[in-house]
C-alpha positions in Angstrom: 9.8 -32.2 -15.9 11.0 -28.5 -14.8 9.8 -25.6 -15.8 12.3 -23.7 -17.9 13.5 -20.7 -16.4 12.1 -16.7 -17.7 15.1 -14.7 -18.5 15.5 -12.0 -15.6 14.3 -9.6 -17.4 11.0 -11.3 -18.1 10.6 -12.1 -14.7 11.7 -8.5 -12.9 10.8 -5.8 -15.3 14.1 -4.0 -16.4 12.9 0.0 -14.3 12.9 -2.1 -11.6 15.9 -2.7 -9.5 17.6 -1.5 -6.3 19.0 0.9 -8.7 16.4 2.4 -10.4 14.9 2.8 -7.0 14.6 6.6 -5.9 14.2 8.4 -2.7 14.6 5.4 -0.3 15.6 5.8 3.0 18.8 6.4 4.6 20.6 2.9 4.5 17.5 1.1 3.2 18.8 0.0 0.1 21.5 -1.2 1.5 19.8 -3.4 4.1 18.1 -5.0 1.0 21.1 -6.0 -1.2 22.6 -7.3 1.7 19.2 -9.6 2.6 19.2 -10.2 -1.4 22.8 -12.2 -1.5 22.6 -13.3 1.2 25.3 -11.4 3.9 22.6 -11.2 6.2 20.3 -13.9 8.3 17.7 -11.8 8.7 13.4 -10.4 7.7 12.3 -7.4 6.8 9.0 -5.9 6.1 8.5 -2.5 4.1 5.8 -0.3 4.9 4.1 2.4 3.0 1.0 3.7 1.4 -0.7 2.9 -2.2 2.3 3.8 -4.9 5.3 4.5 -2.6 7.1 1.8 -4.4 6.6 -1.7 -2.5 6.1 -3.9 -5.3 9.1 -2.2 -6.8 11.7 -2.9 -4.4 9.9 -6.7 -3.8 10.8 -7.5 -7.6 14.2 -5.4 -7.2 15.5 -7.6 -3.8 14.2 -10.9 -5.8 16.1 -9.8 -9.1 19.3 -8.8 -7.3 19.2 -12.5 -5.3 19.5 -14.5 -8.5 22.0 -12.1 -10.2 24.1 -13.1 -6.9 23.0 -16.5 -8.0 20.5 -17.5 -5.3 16.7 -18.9 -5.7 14.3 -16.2 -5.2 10.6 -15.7 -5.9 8.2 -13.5 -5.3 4.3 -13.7 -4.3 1.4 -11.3 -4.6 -0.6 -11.9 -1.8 -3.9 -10.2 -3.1 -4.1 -12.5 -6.0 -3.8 -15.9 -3.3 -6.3 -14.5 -1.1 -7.8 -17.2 1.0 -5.7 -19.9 -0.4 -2.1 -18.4 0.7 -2.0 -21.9 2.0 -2.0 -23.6 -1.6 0.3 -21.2 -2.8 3.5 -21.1 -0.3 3.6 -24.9 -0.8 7.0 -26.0 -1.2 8.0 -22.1 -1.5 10.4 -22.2 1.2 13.3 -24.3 -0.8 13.8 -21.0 -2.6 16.8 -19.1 -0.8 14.8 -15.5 -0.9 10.9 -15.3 -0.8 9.0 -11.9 -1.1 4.8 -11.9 0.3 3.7 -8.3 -1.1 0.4 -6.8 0.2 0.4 -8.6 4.0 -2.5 -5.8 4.1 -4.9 -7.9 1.3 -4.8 -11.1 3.4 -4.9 -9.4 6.8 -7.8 -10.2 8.7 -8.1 -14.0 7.1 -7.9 -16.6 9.9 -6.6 -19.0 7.8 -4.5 -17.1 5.4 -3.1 -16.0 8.3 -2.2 -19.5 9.5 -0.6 -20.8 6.9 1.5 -17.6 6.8 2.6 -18.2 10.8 3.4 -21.9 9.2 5.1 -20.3 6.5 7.7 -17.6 8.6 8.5 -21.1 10.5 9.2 -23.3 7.9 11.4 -21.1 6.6 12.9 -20.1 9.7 14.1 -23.3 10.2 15.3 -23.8 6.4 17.5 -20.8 7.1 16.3 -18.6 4.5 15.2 -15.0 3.6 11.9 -13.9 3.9 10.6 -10.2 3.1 7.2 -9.0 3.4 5.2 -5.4 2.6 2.4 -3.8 3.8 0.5 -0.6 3.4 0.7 -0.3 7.2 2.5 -1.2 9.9 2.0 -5.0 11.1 0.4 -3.9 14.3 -2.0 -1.8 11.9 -3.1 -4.5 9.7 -6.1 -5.6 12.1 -4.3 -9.3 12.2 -6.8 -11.5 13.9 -3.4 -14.1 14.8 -1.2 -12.8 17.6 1.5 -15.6 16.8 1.7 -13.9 13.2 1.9 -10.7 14.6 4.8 -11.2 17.3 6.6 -13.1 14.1 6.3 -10.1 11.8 7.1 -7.6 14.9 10.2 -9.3 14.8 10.9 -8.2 11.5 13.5 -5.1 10.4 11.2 -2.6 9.0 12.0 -0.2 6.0 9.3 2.5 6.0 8.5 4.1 2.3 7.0 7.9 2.2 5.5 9.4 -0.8 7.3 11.1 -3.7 8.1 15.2 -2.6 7.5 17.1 -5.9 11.3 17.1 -6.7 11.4 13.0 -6.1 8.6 13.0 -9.0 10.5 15.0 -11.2 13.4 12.9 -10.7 11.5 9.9 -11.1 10.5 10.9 -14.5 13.4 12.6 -15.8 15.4 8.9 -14.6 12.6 6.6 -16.3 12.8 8.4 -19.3 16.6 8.9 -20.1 16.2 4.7 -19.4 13.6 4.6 -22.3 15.4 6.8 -24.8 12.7 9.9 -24.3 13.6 13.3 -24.1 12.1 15.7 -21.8 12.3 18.9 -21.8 11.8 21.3 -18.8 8.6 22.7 -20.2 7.4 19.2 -20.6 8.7 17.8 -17.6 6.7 21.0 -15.3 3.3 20.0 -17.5 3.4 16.3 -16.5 4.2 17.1 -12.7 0.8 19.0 -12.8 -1.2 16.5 -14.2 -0.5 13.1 -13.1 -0.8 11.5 -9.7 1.5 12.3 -6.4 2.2 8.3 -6.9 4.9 6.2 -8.2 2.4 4.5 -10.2 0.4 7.1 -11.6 3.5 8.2 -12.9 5.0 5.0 -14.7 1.9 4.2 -16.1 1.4 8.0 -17.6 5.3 7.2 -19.2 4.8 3.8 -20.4 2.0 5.6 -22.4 3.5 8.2 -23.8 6.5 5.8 -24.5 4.1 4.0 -26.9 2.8 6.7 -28.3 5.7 8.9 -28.7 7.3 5.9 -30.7 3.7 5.2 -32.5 4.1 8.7 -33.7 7.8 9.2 -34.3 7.7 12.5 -32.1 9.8 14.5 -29.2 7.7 14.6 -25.6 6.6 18.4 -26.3 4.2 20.0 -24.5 1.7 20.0 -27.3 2.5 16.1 -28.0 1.8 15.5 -24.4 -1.8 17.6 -24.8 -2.4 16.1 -27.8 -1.8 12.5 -26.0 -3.1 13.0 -22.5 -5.4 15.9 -23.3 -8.6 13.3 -23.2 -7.7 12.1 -20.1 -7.5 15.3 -18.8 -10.6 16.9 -19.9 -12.4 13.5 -18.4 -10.8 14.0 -15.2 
């Protein structure tokens, strides 16, 4: 019997799409809808440190394939580490497939095998493959050379971290999407008190989303010490 299918946006979380996706690199986002429906025959592998937004644009490319109605799924390669084998099993039917955090398996002879396997299999099926890492591929220590000429092969999209005025567009962005209002005032406080990252800052706005709406009331500056103020006297 099959699985039924997750609505979209169970699957992909609404905030993030190719859309909603801020600060990317010249002609980047434009390489990825095109591997996303297809116009292109082609692998890519994005680069960039802890909370640059990786995981982001993995779901983003995977959402945007089946909205063009292809088969996509996507694969956290931490969470199958030392059975990557087990889990791309049968994965390359799907028309797009997206391995985020090559970094977490590097170094795994045999994760590393089945992954050479893998970039074959679906070579020869004719399909999409895209893959991220916090570093390079000739950074990730890979103990396989055959994995490592496969990935070198690979058009590369490199992410930097957030400038202070991609953060503050970032917010601003992620919370006229939620409904919240924020204020200038409000808006300089959180930049001074939550991480450079991308996720430091979504998780510090999916918190005050919940609380704002907990306590019917504006993101102010006094809400947000009220709110955050523990966290920051801990830190």
């Amino acid at each position: 019997m099959n699985t039924p299918q997750l609505p979209l946006s169970l699957r992909y979380p609404p905030d993030q799409r190719l859309q909603t996706y801020l600060g990317a690199p010249p002609a980047a986002l434009a390489q990825l809808r095109a591997l996303a429906v297809g116009a292109v025959e082609d692998w890519l592998y994005i680069s960039g440190t802890v909370g640059t937004g990786k995981t982001h644009l993995a779901l983003a490319v995977c959402a945007a394939a089946e909205q063009a109605g292809r088969r996509a799924i996507y694969l956290p390669l931490g969470a199958a580490r030392g059975r990557v084998g087990e889990a791309l099993e049968g994965l390359e039917q799907h028309d797009l497939i997206a391995l985020d955090g090559l970094d977490l398996v590097a170094g795994n002879r045999d994760d590393e095998i089945a992954l050479f396997d893998f970039h074959n299999r679906v070579r020869a099926a004719g399909h999409a493959l895209l893959y991220t890492g916090r570093m390079l591929p000739e950074g990730l220590g890979l103990v396989l050379p055959d994995l490592r000429s496969r990935l070198g092969q690979c058009g590369r999209i490199s992410l930097q971290p957030l400038t202070e005025a991609g953060r503050a567009e970032v917010l601003k962005a992620r919370a006229q999407r939620r409904g919240l209002a924020l204020d200038g005032p409000a808006l300089e406080w959180l930049l001074t008190r939550t991480g450079r990252d991308l996720g430091s800052l979504v998780s510090v706005l999916d918190r005050l989303d919940r609380e704002s709406l907990a306590a019917k009331r504006r993101l102010t500056v006094p809400f947000l010490r009220n709110v955050l103020g523990e966290a920051e006297g801990n830190s």
